[in-house]
C-alpha positions in Angstrom: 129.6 128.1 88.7 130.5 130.1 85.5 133.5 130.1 85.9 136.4 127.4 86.6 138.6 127.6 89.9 141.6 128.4 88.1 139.7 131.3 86.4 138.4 132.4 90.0 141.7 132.3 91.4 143.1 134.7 88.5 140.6 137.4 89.8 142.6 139.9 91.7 140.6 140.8 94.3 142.8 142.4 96.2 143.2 144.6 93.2 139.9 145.4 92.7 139.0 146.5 96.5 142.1 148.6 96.5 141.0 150.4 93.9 137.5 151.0 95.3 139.1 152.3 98.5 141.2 154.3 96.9 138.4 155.9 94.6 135.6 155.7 97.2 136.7 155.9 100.4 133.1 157.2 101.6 131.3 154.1 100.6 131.2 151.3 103.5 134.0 149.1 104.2 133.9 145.5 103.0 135.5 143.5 105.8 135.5 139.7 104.5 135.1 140.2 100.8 138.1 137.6 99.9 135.3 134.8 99.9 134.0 132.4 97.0 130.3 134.8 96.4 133.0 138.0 95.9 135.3 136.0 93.2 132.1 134.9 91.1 131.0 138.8 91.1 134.2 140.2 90.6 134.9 137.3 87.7 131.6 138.5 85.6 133.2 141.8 85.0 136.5 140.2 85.1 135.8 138.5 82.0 132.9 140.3 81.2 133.5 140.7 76.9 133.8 143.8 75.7 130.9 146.2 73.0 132.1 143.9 70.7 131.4 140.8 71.9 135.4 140.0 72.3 136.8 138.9 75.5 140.3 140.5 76.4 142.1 141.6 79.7 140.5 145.3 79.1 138.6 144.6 82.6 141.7 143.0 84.3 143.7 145.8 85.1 143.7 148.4 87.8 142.8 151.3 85.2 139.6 150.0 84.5 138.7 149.4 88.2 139.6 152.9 88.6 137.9 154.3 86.1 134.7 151.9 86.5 134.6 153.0 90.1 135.2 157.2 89.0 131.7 156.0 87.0 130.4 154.9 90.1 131.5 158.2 92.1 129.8 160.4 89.5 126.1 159.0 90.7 124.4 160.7 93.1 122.4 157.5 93.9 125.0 155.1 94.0 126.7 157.7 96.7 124.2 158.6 98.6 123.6 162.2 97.6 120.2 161.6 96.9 117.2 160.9 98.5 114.0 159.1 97.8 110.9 159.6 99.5 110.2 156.0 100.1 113.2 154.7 100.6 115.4 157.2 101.6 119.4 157.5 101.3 121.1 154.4 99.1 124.6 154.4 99.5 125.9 151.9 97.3 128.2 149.0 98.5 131.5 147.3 97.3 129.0 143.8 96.7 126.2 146.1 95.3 129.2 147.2 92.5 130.1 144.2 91.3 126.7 143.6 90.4 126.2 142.5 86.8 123.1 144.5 86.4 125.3 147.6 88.0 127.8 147.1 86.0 126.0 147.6 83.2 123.9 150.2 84.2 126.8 152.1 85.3 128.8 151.3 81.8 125.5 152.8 80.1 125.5 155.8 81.9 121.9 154.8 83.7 123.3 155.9 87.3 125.0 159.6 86.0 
């Protein structure tokens, strides 16, 4: 992987899903998300570096979850409000959020 176990290990997942409860409650539940494929998602935003290219611990504490997630509730894709002919309702999962490619869509506003 990308990252090393030790690295993996310092990913507070537990952190992380409490925070998307508590923000969005209305998305679906994640029942076994304390598993190896969760730790590698969670660790790409984890240590994800920030505009500048610098890794710090910006993305390692509960008010960045918090906030990334208040992103996240602001879409009405990636909660369901909308619909799309051919597809339907989305609602967006806890997995689908730690996507990379979310992540950065939802850091650049492409969701809102």
């Amino acid at each position: 992987t990308l990252f090393s176990e030790m690295q993996l290990a310092a990913v507070d997942l537990d952190m992380i899903y409490g925070a998307y409860r508590a923000v969005l409650p209305g998305l679906p539940a994640a029942r076994f998300y304390q598993t190896p494929g969760y730790q590698v998602l969670a660790a790409r935003i984890w240590y994800h570096p920030t505009p500048d290219g610098v890794s710090d611990t910006e993305h390692q504490g509960e008010a960045f979850w918090r906030w990334y997630f208040e992103q996240c509730k602001k879409s009405d894709f990636l909660m369901g409000r909308a619909y799309d002919q051919r597809r339907g309702r989305f609602r967006a999962s806890f997995k689908f959020l730690l996507g990379e490619d979310v992540f950065l869509k939802v850091l650049n506003g492409e969701y809102s």
